[in-house]
Biopython code that builds the backbone (N, CA, C, O; Angstrom):
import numpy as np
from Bio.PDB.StructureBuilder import StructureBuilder

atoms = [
    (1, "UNK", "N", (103.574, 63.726, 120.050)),
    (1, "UNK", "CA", (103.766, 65.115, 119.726)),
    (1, "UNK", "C", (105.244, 65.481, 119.720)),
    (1, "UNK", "O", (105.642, 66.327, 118.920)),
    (2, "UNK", "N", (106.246, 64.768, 120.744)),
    (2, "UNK", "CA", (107.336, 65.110, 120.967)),
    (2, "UNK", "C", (107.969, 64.337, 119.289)),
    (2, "UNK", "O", (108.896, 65.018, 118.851)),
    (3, "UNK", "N", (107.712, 63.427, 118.608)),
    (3, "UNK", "CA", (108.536, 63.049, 117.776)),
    (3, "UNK", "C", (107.944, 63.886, 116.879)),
    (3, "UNK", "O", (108.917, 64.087, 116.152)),
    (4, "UNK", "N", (106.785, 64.717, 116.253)),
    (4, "UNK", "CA", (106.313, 65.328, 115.626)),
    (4, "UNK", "C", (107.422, 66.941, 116.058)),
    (4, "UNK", "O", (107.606, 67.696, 115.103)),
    (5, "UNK", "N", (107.893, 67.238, 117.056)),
    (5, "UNK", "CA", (108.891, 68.536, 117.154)),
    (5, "UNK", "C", (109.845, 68.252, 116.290)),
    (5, "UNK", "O", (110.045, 68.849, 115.232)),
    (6, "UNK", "N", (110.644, 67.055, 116.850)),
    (6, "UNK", "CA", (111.680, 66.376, 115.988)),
    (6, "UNK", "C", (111.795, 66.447, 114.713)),
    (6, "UNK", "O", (112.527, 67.220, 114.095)),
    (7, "UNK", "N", (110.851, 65.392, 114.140)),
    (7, "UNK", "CA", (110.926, 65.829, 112.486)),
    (7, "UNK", "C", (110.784, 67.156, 112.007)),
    (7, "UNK", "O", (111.274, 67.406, 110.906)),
    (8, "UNK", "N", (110.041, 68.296, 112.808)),
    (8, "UNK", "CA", (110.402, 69.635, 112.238)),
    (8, "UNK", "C", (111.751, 69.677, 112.205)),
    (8, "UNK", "O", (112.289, 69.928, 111.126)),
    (9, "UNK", "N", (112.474, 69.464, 113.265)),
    (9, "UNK", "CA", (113.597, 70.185, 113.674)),
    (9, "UNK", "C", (114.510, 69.730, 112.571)),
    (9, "UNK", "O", (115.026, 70.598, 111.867)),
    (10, "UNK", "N", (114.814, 68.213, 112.301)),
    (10, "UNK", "CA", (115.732, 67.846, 111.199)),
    (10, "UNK", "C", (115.278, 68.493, 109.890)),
    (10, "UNK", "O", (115.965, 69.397, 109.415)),
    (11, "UNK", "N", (114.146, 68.079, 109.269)),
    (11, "UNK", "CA", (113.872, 68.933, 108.318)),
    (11, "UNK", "C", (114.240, 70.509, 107.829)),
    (11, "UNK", "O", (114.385, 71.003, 106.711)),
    (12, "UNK", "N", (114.336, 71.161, 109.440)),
    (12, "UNK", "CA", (114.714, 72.693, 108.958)),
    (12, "UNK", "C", (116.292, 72.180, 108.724)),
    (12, "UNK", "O", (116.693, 72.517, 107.610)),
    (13, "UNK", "N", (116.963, 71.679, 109.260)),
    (13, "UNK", "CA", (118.135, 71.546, 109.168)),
    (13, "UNK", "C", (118.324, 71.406, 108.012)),
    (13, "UNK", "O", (118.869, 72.320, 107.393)),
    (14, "UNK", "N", (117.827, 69.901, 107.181)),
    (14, "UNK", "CA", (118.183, 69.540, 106.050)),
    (14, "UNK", "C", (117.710, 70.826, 104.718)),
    (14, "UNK", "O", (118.122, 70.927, 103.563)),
    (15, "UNK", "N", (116.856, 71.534, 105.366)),
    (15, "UNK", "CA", (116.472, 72.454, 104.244)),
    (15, "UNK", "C", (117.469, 73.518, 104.542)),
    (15, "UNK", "O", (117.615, 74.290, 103.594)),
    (16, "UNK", "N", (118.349, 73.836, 105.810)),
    (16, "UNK", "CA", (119.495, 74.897, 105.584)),
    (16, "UNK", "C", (120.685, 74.101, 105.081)),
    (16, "UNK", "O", (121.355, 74.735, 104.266)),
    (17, "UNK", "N", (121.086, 72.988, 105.326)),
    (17, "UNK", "CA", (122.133, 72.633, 104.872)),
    (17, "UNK", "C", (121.981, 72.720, 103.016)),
    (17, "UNK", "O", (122.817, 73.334, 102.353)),
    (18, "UNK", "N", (120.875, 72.056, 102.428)),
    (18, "UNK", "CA", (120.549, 72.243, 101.208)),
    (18, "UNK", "C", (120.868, 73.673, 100.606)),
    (18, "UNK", "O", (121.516, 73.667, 99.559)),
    (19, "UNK", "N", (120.452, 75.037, 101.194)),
    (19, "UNK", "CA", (120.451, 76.274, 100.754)),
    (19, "UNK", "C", (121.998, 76.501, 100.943)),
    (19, "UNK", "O", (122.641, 76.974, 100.006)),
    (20, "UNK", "N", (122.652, 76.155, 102.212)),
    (20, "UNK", "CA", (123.888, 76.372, 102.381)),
    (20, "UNK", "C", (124.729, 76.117, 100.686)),
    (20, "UNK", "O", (125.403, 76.822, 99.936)),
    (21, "UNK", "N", (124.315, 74.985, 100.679)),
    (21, "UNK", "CA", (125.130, 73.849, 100.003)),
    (21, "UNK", "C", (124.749, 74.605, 98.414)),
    (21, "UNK", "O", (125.626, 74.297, 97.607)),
    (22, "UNK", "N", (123.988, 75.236, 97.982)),
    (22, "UNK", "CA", (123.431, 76.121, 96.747)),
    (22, "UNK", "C", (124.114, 77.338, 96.830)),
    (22, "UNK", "O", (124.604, 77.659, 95.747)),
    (23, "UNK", "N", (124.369, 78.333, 97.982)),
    (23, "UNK", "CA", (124.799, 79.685, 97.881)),
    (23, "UNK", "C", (126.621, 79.033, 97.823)),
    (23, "UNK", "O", (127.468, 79.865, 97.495)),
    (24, "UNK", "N", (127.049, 77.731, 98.115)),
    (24, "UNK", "CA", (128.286, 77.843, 98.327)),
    (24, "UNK", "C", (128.976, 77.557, 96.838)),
    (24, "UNK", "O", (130.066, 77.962, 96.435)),
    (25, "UNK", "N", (127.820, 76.582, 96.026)),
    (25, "UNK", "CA", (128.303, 76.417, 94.601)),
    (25, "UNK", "C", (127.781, 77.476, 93.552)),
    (25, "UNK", "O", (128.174, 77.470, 92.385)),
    (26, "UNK", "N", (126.885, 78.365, 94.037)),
    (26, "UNK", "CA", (126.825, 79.508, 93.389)),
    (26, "UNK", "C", (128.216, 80.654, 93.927)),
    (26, "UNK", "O", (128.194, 81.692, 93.266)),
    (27, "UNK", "N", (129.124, 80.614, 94.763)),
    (27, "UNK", "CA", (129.910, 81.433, 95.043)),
    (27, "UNK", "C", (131.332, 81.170, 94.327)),
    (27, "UNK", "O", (132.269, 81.894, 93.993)),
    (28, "UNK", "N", (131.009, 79.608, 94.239)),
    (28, "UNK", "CA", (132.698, 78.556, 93.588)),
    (28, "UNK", "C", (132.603, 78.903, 92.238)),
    (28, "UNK", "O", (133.691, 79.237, 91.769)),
    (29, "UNK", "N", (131.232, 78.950, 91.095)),
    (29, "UNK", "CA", (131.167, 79.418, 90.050)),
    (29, "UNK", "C", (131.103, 80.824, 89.509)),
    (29, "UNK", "O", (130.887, 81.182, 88.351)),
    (30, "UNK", "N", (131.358, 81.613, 90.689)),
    (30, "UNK", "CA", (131.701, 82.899, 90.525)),
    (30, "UNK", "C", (133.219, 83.462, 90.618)),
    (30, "UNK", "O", (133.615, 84.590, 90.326)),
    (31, "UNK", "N", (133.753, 82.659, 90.973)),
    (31, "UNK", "CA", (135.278, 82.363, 91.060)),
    (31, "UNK", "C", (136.558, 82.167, 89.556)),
    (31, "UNK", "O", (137.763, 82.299, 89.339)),
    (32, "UNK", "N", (134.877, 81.651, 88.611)),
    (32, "UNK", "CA", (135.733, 80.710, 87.487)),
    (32, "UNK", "C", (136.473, 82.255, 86.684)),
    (32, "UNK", "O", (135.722, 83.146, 86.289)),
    (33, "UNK", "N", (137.684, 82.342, 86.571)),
    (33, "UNK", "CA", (138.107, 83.655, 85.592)),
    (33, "UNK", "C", (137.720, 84.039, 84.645)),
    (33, "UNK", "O", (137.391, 83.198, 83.808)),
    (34, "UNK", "N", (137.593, 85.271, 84.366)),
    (34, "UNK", "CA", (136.754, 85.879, 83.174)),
    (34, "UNK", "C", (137.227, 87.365, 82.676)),
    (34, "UNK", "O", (137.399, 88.208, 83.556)),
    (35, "UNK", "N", (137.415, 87.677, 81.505)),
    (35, "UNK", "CA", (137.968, 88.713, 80.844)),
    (35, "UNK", "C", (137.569, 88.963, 80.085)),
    (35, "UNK", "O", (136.742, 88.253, 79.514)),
    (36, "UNK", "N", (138.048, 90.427, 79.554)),
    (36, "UNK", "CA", (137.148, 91.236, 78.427)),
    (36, "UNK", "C", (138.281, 91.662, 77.723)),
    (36, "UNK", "O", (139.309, 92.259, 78.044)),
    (37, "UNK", "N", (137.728, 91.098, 76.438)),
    (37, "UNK", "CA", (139.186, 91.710, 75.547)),
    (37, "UNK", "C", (138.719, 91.311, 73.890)),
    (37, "UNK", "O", (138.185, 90.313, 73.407)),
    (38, "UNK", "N", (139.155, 92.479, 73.363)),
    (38, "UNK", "CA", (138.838, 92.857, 71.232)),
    (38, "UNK", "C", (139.864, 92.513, 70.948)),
    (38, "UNK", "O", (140.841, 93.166, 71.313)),
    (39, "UNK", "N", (140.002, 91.325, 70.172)),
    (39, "UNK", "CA", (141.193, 91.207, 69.445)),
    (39, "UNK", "C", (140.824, 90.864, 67.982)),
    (39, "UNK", "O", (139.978, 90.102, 67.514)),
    (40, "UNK", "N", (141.690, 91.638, 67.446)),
    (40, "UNK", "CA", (141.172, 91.510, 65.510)),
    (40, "UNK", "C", (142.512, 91.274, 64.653)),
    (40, "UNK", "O", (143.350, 92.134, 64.382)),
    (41, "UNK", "N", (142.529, 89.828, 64.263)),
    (41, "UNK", "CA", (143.256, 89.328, 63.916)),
    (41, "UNK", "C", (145.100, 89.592, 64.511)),
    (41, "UNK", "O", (146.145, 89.989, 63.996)),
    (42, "UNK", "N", (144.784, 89.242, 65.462)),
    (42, "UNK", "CA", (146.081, 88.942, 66.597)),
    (42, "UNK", "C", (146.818, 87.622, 66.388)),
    (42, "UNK", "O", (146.337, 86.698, 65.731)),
    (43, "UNK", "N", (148.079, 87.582, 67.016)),
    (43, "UNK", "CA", (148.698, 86.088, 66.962)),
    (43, "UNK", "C", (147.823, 85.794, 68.162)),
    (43, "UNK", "O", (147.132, 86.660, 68.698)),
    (44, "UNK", "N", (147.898, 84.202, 68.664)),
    (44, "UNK", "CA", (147.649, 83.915, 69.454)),
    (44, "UNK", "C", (148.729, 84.249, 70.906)),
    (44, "UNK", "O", (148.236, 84.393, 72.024)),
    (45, "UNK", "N", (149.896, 84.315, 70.709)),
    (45, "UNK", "CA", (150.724, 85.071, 71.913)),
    (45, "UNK", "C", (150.296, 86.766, 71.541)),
    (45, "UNK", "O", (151.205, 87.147, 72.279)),
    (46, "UNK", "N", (150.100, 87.196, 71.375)),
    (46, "UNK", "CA", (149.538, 88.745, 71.366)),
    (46, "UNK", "C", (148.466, 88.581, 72.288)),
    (46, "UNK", "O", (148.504, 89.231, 73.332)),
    (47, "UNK", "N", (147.005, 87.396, 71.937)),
    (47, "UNK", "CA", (145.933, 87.294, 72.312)),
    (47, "UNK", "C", (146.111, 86.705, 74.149)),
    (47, "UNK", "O", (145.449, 87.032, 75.134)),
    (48, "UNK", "N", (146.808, 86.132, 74.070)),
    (48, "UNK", "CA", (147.367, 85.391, 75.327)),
    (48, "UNK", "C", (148.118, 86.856, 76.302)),
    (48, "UNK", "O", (148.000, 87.040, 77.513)),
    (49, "UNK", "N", (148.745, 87.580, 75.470)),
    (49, "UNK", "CA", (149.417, 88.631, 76.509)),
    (49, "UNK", "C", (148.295, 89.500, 76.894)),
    (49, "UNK", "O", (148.079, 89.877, 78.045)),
    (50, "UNK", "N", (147.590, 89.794, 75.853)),
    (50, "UNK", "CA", (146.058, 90.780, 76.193)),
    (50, "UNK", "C", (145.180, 90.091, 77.362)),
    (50, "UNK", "O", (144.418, 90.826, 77.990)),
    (51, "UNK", "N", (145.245, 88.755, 77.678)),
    (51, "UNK", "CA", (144.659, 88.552, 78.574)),
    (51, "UNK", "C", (145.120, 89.120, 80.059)),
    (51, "UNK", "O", (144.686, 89.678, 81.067)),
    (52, "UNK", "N", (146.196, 88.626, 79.520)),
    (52, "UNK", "CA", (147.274, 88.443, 81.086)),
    (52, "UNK", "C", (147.269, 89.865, 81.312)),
    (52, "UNK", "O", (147.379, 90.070, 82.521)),
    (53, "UNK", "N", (147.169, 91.164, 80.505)),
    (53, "UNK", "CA", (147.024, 91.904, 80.995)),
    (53, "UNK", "C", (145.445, 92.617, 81.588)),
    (53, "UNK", "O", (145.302, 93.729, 82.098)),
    (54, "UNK", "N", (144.627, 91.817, 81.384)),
    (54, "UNK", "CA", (143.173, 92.566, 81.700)),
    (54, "UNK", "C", (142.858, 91.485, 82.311)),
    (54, "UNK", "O", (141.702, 91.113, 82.108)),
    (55, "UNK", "N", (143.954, 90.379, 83.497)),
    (55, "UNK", "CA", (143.376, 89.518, 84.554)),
    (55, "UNK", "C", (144.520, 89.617, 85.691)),
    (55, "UNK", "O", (145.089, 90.607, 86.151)),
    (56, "UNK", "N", (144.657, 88.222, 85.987)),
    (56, "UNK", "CA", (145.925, 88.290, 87.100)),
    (56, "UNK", "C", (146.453, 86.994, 86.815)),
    (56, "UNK", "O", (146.935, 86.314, 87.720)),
    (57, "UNK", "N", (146.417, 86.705, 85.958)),
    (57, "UNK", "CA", (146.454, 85.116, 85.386)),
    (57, "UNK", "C", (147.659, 85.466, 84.460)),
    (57, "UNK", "O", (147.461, 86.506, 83.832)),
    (58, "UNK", "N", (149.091, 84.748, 84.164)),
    (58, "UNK", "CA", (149.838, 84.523, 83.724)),
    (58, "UNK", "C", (149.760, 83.060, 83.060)),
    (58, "UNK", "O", (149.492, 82.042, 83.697)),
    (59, "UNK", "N", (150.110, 83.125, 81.308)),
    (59, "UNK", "CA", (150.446, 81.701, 80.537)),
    (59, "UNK", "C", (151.481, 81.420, 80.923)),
    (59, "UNK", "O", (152.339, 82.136, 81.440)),
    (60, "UNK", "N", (151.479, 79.686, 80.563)),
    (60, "UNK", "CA", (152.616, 79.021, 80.603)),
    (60, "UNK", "C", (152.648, 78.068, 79.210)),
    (60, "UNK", "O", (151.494, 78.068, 78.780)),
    (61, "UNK", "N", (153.230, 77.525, 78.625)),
    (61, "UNK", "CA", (153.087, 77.108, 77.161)),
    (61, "UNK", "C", (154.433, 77.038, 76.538)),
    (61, "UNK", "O", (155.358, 77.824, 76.741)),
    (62, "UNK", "N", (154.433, 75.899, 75.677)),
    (62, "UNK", "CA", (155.344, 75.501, 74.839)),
    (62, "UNK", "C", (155.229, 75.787, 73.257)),
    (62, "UNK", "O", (154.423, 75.049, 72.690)),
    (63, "UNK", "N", (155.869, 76.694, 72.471)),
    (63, "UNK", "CA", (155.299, 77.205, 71.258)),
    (63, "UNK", "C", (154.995, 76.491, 70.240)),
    (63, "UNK", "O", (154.342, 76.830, 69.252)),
    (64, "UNK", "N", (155.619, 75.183, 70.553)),
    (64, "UNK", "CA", (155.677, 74.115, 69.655)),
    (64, "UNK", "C", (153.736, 73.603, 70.031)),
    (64, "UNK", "O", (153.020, 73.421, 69.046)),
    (65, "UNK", "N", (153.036, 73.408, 71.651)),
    (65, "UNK", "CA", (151.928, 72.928, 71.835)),
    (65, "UNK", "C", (150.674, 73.929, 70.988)),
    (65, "UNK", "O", (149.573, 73.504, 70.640)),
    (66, "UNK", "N", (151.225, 75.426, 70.772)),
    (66, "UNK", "CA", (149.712, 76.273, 70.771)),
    (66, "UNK", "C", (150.014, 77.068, 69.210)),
    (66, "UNK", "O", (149.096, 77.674, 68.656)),
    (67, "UNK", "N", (151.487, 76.975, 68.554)),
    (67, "UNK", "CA", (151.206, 77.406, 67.340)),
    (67, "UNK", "C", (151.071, 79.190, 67.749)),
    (67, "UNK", "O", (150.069, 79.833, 67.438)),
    (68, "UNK", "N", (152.452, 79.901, 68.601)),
    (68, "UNK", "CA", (151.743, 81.483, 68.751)),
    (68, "UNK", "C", (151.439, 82.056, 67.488)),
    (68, "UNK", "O", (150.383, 82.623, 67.208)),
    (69, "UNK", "N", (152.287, 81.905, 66.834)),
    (69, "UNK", "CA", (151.803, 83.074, 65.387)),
    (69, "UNK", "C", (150.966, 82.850, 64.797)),
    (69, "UNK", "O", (150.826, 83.636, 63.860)),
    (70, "UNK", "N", (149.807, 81.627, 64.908)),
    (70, "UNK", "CA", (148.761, 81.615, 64.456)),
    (70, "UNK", "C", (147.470, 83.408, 64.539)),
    (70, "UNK", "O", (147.532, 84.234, 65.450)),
    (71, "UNK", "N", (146.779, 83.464, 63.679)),
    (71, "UNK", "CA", (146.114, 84.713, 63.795)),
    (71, "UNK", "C", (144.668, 84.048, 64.100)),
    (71, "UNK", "O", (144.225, 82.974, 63.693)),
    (72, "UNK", "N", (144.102, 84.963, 64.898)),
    (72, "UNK", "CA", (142.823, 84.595, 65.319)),
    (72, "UNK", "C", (142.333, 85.965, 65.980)),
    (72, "UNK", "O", (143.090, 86.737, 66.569)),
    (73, "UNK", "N", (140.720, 86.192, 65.771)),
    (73, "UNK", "CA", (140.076, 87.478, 66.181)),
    (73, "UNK", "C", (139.463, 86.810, 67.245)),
    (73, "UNK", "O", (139.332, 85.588, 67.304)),
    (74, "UNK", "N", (139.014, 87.768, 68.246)),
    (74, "UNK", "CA", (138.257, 87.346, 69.414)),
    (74, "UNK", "C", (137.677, 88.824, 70.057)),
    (74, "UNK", "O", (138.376, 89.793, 70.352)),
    (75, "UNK", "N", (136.172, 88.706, 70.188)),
    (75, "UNK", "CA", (135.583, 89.605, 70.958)),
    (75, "UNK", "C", (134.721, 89.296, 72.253)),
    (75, "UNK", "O", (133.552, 88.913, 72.203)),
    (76, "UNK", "N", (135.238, 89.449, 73.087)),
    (76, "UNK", "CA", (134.534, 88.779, 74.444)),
    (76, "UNK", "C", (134.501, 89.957, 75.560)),
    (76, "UNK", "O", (135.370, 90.812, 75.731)),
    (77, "UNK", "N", (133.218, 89.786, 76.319)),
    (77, "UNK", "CA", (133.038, 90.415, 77.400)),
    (77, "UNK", "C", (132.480, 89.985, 78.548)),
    (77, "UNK", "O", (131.338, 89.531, 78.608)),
    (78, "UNK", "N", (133.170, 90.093, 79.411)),
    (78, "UNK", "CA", (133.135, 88.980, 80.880)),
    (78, "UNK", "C", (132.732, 87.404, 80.292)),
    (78, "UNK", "O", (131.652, 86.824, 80.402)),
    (79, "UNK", "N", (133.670, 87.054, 79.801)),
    (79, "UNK", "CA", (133.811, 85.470, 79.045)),
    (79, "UNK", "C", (135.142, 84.732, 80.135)),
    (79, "UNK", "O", (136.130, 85.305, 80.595)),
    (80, "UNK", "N", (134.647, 83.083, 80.329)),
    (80, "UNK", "CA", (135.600, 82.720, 80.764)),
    (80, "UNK", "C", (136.833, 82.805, 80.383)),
    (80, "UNK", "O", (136.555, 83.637, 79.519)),
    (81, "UNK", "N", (138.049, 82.668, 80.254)),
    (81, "UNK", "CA", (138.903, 82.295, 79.981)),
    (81, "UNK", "C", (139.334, 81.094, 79.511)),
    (81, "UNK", "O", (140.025, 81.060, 78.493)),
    (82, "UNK", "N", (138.880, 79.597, 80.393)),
    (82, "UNK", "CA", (138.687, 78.549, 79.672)),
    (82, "UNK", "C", (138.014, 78.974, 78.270)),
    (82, "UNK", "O", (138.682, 78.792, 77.252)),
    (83, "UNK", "N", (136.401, 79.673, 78.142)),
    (83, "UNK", "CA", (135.645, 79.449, 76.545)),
    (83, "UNK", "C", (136.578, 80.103, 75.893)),
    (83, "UNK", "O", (136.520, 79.824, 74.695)),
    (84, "UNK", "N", (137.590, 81.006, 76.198)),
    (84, "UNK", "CA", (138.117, 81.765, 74.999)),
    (84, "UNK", "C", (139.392, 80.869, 74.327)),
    (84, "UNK", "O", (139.535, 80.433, 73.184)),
    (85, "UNK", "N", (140.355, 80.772, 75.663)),
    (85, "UNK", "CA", (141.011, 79.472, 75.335)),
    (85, "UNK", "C", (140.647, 78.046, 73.962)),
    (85, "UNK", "O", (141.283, 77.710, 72.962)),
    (86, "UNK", "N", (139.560, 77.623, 74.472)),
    (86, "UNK", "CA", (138.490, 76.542, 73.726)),
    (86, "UNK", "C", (138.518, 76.819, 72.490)),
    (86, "UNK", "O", (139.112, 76.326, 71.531)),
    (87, "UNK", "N", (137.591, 77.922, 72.654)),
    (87, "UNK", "CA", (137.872, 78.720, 71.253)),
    (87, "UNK", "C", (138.922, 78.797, 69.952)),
    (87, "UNK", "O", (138.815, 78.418, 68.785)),
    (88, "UNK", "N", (139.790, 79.340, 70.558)),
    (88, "UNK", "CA", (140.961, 79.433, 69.303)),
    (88, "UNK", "C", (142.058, 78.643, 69.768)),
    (88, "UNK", "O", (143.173, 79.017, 69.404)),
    (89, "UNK", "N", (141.982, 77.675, 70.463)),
    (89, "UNK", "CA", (143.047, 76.720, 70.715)),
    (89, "UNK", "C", (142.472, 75.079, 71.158)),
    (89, "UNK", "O", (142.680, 74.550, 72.250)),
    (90, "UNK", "N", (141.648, 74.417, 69.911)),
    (90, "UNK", "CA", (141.174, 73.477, 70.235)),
    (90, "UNK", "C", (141.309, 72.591, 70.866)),
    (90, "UNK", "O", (140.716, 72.187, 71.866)),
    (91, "UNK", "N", (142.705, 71.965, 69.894)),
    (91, "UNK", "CA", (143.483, 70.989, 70.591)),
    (91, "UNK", "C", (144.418, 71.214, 71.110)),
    (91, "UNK", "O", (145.480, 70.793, 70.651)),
    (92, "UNK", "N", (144.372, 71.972, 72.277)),
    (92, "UNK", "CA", (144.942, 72.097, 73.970)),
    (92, "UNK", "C", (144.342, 72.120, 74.917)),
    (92, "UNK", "O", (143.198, 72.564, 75.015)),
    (93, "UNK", "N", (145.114, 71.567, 75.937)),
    (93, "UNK", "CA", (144.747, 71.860, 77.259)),
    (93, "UNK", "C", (145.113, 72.312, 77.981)),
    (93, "UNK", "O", (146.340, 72.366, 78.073)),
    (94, "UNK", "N", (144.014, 73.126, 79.270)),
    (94, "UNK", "CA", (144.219, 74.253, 79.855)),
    (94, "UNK", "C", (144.393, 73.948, 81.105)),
    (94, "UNK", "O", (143.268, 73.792, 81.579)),
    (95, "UNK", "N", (145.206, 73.772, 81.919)),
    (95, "UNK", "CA", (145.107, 73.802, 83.422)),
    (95, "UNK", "C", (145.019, 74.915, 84.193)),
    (95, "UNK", "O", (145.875, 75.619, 83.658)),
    (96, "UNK", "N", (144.587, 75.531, 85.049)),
    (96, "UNK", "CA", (144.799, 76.319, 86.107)),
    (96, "UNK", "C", (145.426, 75.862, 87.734)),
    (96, "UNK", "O", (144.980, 75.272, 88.718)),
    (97, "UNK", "N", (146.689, 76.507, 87.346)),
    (97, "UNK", "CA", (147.433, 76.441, 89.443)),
    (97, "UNK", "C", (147.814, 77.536, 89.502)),
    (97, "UNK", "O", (148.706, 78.193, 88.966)),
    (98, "UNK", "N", (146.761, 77.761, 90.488)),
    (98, "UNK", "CA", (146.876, 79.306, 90.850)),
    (98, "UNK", "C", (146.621, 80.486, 90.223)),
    (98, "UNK", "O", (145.488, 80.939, 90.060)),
    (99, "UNK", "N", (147.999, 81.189, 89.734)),
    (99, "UNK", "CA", (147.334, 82.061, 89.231)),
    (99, "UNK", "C", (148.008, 81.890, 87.904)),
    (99, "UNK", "O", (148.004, 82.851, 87.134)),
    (100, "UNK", "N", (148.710, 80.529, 87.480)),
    (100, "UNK", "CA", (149.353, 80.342, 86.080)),
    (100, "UNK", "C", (148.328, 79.662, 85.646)),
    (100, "UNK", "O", (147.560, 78.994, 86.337)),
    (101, "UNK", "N", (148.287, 79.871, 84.123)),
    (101, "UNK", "CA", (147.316, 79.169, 83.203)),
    (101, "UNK", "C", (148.229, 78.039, 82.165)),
    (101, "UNK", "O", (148.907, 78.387, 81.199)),
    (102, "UNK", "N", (148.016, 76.470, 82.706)),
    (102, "UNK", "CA", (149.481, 75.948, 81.439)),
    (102, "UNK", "C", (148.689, 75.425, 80.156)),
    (102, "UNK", "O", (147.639, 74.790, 80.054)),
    (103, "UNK", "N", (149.278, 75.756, 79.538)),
    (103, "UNK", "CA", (148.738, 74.771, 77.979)),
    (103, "UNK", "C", (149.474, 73.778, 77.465)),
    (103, "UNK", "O", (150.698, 73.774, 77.334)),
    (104, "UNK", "N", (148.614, 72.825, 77.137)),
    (104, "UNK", "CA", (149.825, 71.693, 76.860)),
    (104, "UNK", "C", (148.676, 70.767, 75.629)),
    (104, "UNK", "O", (147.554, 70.261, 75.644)),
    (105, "UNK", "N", (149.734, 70.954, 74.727)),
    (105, "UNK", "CA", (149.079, 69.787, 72.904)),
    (105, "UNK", "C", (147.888, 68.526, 73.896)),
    (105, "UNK", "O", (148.235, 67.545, 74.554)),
    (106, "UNK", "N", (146.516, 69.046, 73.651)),
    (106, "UNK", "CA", (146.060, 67.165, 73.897)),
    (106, "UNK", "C", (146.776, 65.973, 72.960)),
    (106, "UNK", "O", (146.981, 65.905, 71.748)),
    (107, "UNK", "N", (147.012, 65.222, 73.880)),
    (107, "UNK", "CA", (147.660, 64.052, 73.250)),
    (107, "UNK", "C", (146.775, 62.537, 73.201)),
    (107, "UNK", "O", (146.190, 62.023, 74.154)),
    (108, "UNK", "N", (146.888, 61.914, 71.555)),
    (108, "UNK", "CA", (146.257, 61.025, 71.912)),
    (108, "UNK", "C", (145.042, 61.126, 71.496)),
    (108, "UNK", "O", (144.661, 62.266, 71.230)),
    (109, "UNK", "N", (143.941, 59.822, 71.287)),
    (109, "UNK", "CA", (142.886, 59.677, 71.008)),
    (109, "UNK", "C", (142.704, 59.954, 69.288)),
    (109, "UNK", "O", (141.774, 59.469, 68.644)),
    (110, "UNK", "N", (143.772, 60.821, 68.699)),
    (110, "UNK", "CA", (143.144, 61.178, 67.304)),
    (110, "UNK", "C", (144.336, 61.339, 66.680)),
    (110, "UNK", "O", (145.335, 61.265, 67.396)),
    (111, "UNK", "N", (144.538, 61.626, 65.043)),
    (111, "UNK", "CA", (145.629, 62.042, 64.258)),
    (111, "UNK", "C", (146.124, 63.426, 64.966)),
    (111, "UNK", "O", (145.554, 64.499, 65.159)),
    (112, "UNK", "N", (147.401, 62.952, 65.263)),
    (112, "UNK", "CA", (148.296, 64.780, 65.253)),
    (112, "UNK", "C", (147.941, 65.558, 64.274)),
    (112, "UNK", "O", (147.548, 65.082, 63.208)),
    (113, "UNK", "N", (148.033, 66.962, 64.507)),
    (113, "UNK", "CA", (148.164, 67.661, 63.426)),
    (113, "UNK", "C", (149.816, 67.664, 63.222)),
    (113, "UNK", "O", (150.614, 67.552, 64.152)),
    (114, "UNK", "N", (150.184, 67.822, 61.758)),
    (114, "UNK", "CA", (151.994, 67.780, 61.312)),
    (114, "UNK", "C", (152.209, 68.926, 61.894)),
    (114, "UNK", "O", (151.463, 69.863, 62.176)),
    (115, "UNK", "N", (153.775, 68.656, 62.096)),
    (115, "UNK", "CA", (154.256, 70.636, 62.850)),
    (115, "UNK", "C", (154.102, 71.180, 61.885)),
    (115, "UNK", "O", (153.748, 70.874, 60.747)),
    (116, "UNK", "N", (154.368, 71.980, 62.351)),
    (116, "UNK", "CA", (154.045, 73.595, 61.475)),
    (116, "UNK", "C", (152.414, 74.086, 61.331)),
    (116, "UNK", "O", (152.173, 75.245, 60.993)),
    (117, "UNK", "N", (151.478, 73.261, 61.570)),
    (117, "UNK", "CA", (150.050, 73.544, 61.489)),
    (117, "UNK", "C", (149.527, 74.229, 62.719)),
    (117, "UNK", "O", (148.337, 74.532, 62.798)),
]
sb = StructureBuilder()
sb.init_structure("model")
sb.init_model(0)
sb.init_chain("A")
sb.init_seg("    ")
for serial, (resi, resn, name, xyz) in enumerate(atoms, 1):
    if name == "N":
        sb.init_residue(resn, " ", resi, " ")
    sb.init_atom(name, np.array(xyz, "f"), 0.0, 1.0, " ", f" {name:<3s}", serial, name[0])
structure = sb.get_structure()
């Protein structure tokens, strides 16, 4: 009977650590940044400053990696920031430290696009 207490006892455990372990990656994915912002046919540095102003997140970027004067529309509401990024800036990548966002040309794996594109 006494090893029959036991296995209750671990079991509740393993079933709180489990729930623990669910409310803590439901709290980390509530974390991921997200913004709301209309943009209709914007450069992409226009679209990039509209963020930075309706988050707390500042770009970092090389004009040569993201092409600013490119034009692109975007309508999003509580959208990550990564999908919007994704979106109109394919081939880049996005890091987050902190509260800077860097972009940098993916390199590699495929044909460059020529400058000026």
């Amino acid at each position: 009977m006494n090893e029959l207490n036991v296995l209750k006892r671990i079991c509740r455990h393993l079933y709180l650590a489990v729930l623990l372990c669910a409310v803590s990656a439901a709290t980390a994915s509530a974390q991921v940044p997200t913004v709301t912002v209309d943009a209709k046919n914007v450069t992409i540095k226009e679209l990039l400053q509209r963020i930075e102003a309706n988050s707390q997140y500042t770009f970092a970027y090389i004009d040569a990696d993201i092409n600013p004067d490119k034009r692109v529309s975007v309508k999003a509401v509580n959208r990550s920031i990564a999908s919007i990024v994704a979106e109109v800036l394919p081939n880049v990548n996005m890091e987050v430290k902190g509260l800077k966002i860097v972009l940098t040309a993916k390199r590699g794996g495929g044909i460059a696009d020529p400058p000026g594109r």
